[in-house]
Each structure stands twice: as C-alpha cells, then as structure tokens.
C-alpha positions in Angstrom: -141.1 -171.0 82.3 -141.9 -168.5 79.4 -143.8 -165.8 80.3 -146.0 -166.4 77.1 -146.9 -169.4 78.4 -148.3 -168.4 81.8 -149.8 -165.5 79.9 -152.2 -167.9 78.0 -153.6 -169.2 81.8 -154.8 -165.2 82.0 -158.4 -164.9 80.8 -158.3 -161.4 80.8 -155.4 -159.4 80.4 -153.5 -156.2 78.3 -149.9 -156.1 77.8 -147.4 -153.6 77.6 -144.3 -154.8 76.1 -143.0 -157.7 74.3 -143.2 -161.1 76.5 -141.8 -163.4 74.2 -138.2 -164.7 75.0 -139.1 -164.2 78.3 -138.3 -166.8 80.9 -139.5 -166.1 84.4 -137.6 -167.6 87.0 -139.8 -167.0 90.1 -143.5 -165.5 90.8 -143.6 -163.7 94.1 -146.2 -161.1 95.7 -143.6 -159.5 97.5 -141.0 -157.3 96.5 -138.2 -157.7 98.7 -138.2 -161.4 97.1 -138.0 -160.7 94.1 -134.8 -161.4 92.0 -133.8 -161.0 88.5 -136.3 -162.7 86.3 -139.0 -162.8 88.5 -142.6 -162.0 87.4 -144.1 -159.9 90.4 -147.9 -159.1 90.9 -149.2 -156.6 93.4 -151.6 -157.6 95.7 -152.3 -156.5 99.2 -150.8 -158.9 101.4 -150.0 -159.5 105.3 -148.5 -162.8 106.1 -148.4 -164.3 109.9 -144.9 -165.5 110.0 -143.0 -162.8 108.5 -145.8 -160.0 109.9 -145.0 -158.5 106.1 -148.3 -156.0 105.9 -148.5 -153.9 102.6 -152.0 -152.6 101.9 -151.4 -152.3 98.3 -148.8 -154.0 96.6 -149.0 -151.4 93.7 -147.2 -149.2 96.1 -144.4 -151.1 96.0 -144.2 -151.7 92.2 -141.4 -149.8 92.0 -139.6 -151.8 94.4 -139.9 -154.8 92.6 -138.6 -153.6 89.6 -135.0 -152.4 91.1 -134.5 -156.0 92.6 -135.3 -157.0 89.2 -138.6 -158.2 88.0 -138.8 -158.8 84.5 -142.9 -158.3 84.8 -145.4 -156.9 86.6 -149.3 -158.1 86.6 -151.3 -154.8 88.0 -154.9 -154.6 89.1 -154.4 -150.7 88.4 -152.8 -149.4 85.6 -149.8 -147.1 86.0 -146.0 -146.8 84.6 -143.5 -148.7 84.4 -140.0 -148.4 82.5 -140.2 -149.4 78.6 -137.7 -152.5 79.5 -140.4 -154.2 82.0 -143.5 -156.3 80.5 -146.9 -154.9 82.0 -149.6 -156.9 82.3 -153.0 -155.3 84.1 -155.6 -157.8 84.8 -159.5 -157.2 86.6 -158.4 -158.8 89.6 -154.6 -159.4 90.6 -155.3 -161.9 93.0 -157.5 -163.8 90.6 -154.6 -163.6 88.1 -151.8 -164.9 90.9 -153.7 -168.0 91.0 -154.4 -169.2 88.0 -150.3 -168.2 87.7 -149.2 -170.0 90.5 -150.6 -173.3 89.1 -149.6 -172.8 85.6 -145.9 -172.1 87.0 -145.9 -175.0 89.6 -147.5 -177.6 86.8 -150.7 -178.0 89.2 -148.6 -180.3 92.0 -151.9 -180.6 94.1 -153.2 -182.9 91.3 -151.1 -185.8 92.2 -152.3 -185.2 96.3 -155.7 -186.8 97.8 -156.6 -183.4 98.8 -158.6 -183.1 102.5 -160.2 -179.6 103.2 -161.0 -178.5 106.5 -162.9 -175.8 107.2 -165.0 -174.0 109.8 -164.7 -171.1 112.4 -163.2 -173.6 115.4 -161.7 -176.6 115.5 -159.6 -176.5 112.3 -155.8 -176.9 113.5 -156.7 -179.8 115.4 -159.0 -182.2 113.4 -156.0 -181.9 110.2 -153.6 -183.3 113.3 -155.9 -186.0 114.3 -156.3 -186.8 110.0 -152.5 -186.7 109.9 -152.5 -189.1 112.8 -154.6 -191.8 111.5 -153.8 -191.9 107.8 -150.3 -191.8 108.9 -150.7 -195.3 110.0 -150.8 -196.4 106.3 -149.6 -193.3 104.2 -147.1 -190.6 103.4 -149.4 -187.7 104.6 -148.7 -184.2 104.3 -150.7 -181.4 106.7 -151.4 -177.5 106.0 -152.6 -175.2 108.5 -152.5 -172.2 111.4 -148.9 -173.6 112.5 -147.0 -174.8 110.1 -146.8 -177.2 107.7 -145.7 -180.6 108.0 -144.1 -183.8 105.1 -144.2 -187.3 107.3 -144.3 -185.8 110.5 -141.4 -183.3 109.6 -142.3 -179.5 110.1 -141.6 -176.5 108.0 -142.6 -172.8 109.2 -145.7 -171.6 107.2 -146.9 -168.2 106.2 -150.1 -168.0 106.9 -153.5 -170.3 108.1 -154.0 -171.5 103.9 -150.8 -169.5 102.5 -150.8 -167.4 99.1 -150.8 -169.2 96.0 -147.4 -169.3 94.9 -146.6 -170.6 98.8 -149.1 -172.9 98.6 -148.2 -174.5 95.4 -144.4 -174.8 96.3 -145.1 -176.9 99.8 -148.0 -179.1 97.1 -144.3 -179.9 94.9 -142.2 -180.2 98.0 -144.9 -182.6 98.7 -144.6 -184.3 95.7 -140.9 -184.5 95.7 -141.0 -186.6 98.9 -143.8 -188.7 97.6 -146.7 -187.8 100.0 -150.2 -189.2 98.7 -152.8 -187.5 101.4 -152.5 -183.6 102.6 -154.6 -182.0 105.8 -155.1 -178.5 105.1 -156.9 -176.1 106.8 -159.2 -174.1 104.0 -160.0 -170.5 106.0 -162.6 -168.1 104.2 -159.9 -165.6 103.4 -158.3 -168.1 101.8 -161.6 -169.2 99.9 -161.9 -165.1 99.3 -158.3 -164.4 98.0 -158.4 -167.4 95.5 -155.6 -168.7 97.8 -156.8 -172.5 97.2 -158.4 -171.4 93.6 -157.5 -174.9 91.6 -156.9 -177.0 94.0 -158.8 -180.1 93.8 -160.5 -181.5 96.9 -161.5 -185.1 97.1 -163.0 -184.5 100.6 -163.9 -181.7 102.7 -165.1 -181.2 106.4 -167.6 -178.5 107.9 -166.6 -178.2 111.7 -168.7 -175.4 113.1 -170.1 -172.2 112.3 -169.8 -169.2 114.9 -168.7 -165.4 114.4 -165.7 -164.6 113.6 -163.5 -162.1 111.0 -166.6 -160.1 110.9 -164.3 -157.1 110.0 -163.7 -158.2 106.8 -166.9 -160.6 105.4 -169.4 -157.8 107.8 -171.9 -160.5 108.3 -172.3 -164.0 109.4 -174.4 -164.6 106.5 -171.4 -163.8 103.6 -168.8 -165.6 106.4 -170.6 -168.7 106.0 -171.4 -168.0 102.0 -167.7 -167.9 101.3 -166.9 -171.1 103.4 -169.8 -173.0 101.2 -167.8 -172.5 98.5 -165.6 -175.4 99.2 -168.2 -178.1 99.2 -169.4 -176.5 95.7 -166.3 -177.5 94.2 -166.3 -181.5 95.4 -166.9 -183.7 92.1 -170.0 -186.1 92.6 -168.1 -189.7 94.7 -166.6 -186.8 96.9 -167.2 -186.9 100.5 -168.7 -183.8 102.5 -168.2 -184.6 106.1 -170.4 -182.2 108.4 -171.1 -181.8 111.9 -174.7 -182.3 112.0 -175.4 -180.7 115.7 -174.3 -177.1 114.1 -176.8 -175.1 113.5 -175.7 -174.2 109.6 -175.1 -178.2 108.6 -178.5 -178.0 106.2 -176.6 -175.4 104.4 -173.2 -177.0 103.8 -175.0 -180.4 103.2 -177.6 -178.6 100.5 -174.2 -176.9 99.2 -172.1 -180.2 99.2 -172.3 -181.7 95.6 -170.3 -184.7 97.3 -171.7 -187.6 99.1 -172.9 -186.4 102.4 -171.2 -187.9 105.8 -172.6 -186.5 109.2 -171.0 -186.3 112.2 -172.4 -185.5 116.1 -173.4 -186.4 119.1 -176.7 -184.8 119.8 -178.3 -185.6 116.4 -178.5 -188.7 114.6 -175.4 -189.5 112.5 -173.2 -191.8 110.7 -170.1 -191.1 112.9 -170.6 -190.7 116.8 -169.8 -191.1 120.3 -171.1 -192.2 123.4 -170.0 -193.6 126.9 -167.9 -190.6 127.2 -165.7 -190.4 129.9 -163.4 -187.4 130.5 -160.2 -186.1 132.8 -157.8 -182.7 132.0 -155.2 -185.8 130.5 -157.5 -187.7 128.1 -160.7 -189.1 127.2 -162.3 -192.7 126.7 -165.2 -193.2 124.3 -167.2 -196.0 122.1 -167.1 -194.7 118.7 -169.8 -195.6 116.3 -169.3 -195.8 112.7 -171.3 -197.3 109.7 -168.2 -200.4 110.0 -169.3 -200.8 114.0 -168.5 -199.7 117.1 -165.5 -199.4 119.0 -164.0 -198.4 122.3 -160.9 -195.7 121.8 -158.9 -193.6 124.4 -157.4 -190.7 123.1 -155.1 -188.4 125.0 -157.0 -185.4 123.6 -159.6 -183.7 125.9 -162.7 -181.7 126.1 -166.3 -182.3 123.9 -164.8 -180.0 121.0 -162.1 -182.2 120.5 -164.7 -185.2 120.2 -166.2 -183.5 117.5 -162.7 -183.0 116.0 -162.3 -186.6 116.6 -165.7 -187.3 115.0 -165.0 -185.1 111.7 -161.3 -186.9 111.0 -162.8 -190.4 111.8 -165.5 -189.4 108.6 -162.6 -188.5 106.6 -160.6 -191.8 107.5 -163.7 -193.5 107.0 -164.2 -192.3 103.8 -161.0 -193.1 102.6 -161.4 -196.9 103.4 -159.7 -197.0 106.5 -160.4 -200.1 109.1 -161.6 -199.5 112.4 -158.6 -200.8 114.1 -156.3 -198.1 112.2 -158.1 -195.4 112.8 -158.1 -196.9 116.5 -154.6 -196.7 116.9 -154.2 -193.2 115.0 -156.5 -191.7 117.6 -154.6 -193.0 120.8 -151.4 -191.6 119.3 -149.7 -188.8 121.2 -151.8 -185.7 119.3 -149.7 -183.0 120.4 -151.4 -179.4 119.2 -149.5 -176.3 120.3 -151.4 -173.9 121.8 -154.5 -176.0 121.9 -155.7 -177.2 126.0 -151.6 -177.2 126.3 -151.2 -178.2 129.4 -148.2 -176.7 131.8 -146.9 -178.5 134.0 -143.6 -177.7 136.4 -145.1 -180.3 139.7 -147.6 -177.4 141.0 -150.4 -178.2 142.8 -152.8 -176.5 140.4 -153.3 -177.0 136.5 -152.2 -174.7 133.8 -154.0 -174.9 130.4 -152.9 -172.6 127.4 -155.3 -172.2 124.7 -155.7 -170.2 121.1 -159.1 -170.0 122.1 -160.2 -166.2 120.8 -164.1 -166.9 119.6 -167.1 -166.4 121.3 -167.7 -170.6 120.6 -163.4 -171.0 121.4 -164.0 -170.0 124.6 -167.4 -171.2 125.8 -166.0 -174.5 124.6 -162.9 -174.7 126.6 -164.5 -172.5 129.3 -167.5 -175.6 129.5 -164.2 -178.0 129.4 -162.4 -176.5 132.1 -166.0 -176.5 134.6 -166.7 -179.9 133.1 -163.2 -181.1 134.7 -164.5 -179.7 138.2 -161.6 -177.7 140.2 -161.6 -175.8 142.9 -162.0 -172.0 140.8 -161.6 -171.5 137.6 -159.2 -168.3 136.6 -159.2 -166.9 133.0 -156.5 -164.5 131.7 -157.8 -163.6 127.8 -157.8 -160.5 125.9 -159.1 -159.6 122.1 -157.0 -158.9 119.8 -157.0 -154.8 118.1 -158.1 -154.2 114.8 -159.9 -156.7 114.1 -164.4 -158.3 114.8 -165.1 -155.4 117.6 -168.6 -157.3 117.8 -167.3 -160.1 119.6 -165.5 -158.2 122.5 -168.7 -157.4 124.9 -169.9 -161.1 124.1 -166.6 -162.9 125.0 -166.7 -160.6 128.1 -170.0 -162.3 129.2 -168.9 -165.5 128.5 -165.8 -165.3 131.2 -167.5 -163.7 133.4 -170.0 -166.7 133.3 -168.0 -169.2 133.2 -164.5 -168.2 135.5 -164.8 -168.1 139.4 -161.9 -165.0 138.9 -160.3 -163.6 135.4 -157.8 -161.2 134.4 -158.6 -159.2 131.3 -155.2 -158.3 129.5 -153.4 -157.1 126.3 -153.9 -159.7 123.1 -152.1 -158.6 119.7 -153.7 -154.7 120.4 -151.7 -154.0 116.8 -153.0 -150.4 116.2 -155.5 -150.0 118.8 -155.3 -148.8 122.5 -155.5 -151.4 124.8 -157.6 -149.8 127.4 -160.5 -148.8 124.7 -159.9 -152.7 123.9 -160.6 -153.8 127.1 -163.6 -151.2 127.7 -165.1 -153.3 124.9 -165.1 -156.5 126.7 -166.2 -154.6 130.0 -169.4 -154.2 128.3 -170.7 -157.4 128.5 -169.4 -158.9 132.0 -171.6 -159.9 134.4 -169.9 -159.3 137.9 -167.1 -157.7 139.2 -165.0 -160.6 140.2 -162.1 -159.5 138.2 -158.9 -157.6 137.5 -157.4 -155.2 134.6 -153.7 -155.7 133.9 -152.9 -154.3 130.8 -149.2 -156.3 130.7 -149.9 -160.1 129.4 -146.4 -160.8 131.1 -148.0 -159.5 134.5 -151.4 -160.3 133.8 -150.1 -164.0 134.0 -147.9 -163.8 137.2 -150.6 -162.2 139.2 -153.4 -165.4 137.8 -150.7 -168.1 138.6 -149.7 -166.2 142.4 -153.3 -166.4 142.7 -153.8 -169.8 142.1 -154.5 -172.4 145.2 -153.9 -176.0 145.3 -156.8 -177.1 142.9 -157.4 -174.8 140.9 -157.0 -174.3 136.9 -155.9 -171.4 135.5 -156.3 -170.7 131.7 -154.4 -168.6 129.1 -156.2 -168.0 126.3 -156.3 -166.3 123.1 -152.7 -166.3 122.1 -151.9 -170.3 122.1 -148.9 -171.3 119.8 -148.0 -167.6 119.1 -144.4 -166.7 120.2 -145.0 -162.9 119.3 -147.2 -159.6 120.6 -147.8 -157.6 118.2 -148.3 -153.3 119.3 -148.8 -150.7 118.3 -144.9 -149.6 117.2 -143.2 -153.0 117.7 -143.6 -156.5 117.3 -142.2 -158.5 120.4 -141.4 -162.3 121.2 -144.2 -163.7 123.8 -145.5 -166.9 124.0 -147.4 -167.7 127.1 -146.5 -171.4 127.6 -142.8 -169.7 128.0 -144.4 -167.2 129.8 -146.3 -169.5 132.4 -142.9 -172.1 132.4 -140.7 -168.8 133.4 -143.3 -168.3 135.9 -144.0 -171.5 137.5 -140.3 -172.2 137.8 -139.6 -169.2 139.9 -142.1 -169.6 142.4 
C-alpha cells in the first residue's frame, strides 16, 4: 500500500521526508520484524506469547531502521537518517490503529463481531459462543489462548492482540470465509486502541471485580474503560449483561444497544433454575424469552452458569432456536486451564485453574466446597509486578475457603518471591498451611498430601506452559506438572 495513502487515515501528523513513491510492505510494532519496506511505529509493547517486553519502542528506533524500515511513526520526536520518512504523531498507539485498518482494508467489517468483556469469565463464555453458533456457522474465536478459524487453532499474542495482529487473524478470517468471531475485549485492549475500529454488533458484560489495578489505579477508571465497549454498539445492537453484578446499571445506562439481562438471583430475560451439579457436569432448565428448556452441559461450577447464561443471550440474539443452542451447550467445551480436571485413576480429584482474582478464586473455591470432599487443598500464588492490593485479600479468601493450602511462586517476574508471599500472609485467617517457594514442589507436597476424597486445586497459572523469574523465563505448566506427578506415585 502507498505510504501516502495510510498517511491520509492520520488526523494529526508532521512529516519528515518525502512519502510519495512509497510502498510499505508490512506495519509492525516490533523491530526485529521488520523487513525492507516496512513502516515501523514505536510503541511500548509486551506480548504473552513471545514474552517480547520493550518499555519504549522509541528505544529501539534505531533497530528498526537497520532491518530496514522505510518509515517510522514516533510519539517523540528525535533523528533519523535523511533516507527514512518520519512521521511524529500525539499518540503512536492511536496512530497504529487507525493504520492497521487502513493497511488491512478494515477485514472486521465483513465479521458479525461478538465482544466479550469483564474481569472473569471471559475465555470461557467466547468457547461456549463458539460452540453453539458453530452448529450453524463458520465461527471464528479471539482470546487469552489462542485464536481459533472452525475449530482450528492458531497461537495468539496476547488476551485482544495489537492492531496490526489483530487485523491480520480478522483477513485470515475472511479468507476462510468465517461469518461470526468470539473475542475477548480486555480493558488494555479498550486502553491501547487495540480494538479501535472494530465494529461490534453485540457485546457481553460478565462481571466486575478488581483486577489490573497497577495500571487503571482504581476500580472506578477499570470499569470506565470497559464501558467503552457498549458506547460504541449502533442502536439494534445487543448489550447482554449479567444483571446480579453489582455494576450492571452502569453498563446497561452505558449500552446504546438493546439491553439483554442475564442471572440467576435477579429477574432476567435469560436464566436458570433446577440446578443440579457434580465435579463432571451440570444439569439445568434454561429459561429464555423463546421458553424453557432442560440442558446438561459438561461444564461445571455457578460461574460457568453465568458464562452459560451470557453466550445463550448472545445466541439468542442472533436468532438462534432453542434446540441449537441446546445441543451447542452439551458439546464437549474443553477450556485449558479452566476447572481442568487431572485425572491418572487416583482416588482423589485434581482441578487446575487460571483462577488469579479475588472473584476467580472465591468462585472456584465456592465450587470446589459446593462439590463436598473430604478437605479441600489449595496450591495458588500472585503473580510479581503486577495489583499488590489483591494479595492480602486472596490470602483471606484460601484461608476461608481450603481445609489446608500451599502458598507458592506464580510468575514472580521482577519481584522476590518471599516479599510476594508476605503479601498474601497478611490477610489469612489461620495457620493451617505451608510456604514452598518451588511451584514444582509446592505441587508434589499438595498431591502426597492428598487422601482418598479429597480435591486438590492448582490455581493461578491454568493453560500457561511457562514461569516467568526474575532472570529467566522457564517452561511450567501445572497440568504437566500434576500428570508427571500423579504418574509417579
């Protein structure tokens, strides 16, 4: 594409150089993908997958321009050689968005669009979507582990990637004809303009508890930036939202869509009741404005109801029959990481979950006493450089809710792991418990300490295969972890 050309999407810009003749072949964020003819703009970036961190990609400009970028975009304005275009915009990130759609000839556009947003509960209501429109449709699905074209999975960057990432899986969408995409909206994507111009037809408030309070600082701007997505609905969108959260009046006053609540303590247009519940599945009536009807899915636990709930609205919405959505729901919903259940023939249950909220972990911690064993052992951790806040409360909550727990090393990335751990020592509530730094050992001694009966839960990790420290980045994934385990005893 000529570079004049994406140029004109830029509201705001100066230029150094002479674009014209220009034809950029690629628009990356990171330099070491860059190639000759690329247009490169510096942003701060850290992806999941590729645990890339750069604080500021202006840093690197330099970089970028050996491996050949034709053009730079810059926030800040510095030097660059007489043969390389410079264009300095108010706000890089901003600029890579409106870029990224230009470039990609907006692929979203020819997508039915379903956002899903929320602190919990995100990963597995765009599975459960994915499920039941896949009854009828090519359906495409964007989130925390991957992302997926008619049940065929790709690795992912991050939760809701960067925009030139994002807009490449929309046209690898498009190229294999999908008409409906899943995708998980978090707020740093909302933040970072990662989803700036895409257009959602429907989107779906799970819950609202604390989390990434490092970088919004309060609940109050958490949940502003998440509102943002139900701003941008047209006026025959659908707003699906979980009426029993305490923060539904202001996602429904927010909504400019049509308005669809889901719950189970409040009065809504999409329930449950006659619940019945074991650690392999559940059985429920669902209620709908269409009618009722009796459903068993293989999911468990009364946060996966309301995920249940929220992906019925959405397949409700979209003109889906009772007896489809039916059938998508007692499907095989398999969600790494999420109640994973371990099993090698022992006499006790294993559950491994990404559980790593206050609300995460109350949930499955409720779940897992809900489902009555003998004791209930927790191995968790929190994770380093990230919502200190929340350590001392998830503390309490074990403690509460686990007969015996282990507190242990999460991702402590730059922090030590004893000062982490002091941190959740603040809020516990009795003594019942070990400290074993090692997650490797940490798991042995929970699972040695098991007796016939009892359930022992992994969480805060989930579908992660690696650890990250403070020097290294290692493989560890705990349903490996609790396999290797289980098999040698």
């Amino acid at each position: 594409m000529k570079l004049t050309d994406l140029l004109d999407e830029l509201p705001s810009k100066t230029i150094s150089g002479d674009p014209s003749g220009i034809d950029i072949k690629g628009l990356v964020y990171d330099p070491l993908r860059v190639n000759d003819g690329f247009l490169y703009v510096a942003i701060n970036i850290y992806t999941q997958l590729d645990k890339i961190e750069i604080p500021d990609g202006h840093d690197v400009v330099e970089d970028a321009i050996k491996n050949g970028a034709a053009a730079v975009v810059l926030q800040k304005d510095m030097d660059v050689p007489d043969s390389v275009v410079k264009i300095v915009v108010p706000d890089s990130r901003y600029a890579l968005a409106l870029l990224a759609n230009k470039f990609y000839d907006y692929p979203s556009r020819d997508i039915r669009m379903i956002g899903i947003t929320g602190t919990n509960g995100k990963t597995t209501t765009t599975h459960i979507v994915e499920s039941i429109l896949g009854q009828k449709f090519r359906v495409g699905l964007i989130g925390t582990l991957y992302y997926k074209i008619n049940g065929k999975i790709f690795k992912s960057k991050d939760t809701t990637p960067e925009p030139p990432d994002l807009q490449e899986i929309f046209t690898h969408m498009n190229n294999e004809r999908v008409q409906y995409c899943a995708m998980e909206v978090s707020s740093h994507g909302i933040e970072f303009f990662r989803v700036h111009g895409v257009g959602y037809d429907a989107a779906v408030f799970t819950n609202l508890t604390q989390d990434h309070l490092d970088f919004h600082k309060t609940i109050e701007n958490y949940r502003n930036t998440k509102l943002k997505l139900f701003g941008w609905l047209k006026d025959d969108d659908y707003a699906i939202i979980n009426i029993d959260d305490p923060s539904a009046s202001y996602f429904m006053e927010a909504s400019r869509g049509k308005v669809l609540k889901y719950g189970i303590k409040n009065p809504a247009d999409i329930s449950a009741k006659n619940i019945e519940m074991t650690i392999k599945g559940m059985k429920f009536t669902l209620v709908t404005p269409d009618g009722e009807i009796d459903v068993m899915p293989k999911l468990v636990g009364t946060f996966n109801i309301y995920n249940i709930l929220a992906a019925v609205g959405v397949c409700w919405s979209e003109g889906l029959d009772l007896e489809t959505i039916k059938k998508g729901l007692e499907e095989n919903i398999k969600v790494s990481g999420r109640f994973e259940l371990v099993d090698k023939g022992q006499d006790f249950s294993v559950v491994v979950d990404y559980a790593h909220t206050p609300d995460g972990i109350e949930n499955v911690l409720k779940l897992a006493q809900d489902l009555k064993p003998n004791r209930v052992i927790t191995v968790f951790g929190c994770g380093g450089d990230r919502d200190k806040e929340k350590r001392p409360i998830m503390g309490d909550i074990v403690s509460r809710f686990s007969d015996h727990f282990v507190i242990t090393a999460d991702n402590p990335r730059n922090e030590e792991p004893q000062l982490i751990a002091n941190d959740i020592k603040k809020g516990i509530q009795h003594k019942d418990y070990k400290e074993i730094p090692d997650r490797y050992e940490a798991i042995q001694y929970a699972i040695k300490e098991a007796n016939p009966g009892d359930l022992v839960l992994l969480l805060g990790k989930g579908h992660e295969t690696t650890q990250t420290l403070k020097h290294k980045t290692i493989h560890f994934n705990d349903v490996e972890v609790a396999e290797e385990i289980l098999e040698a005893l």
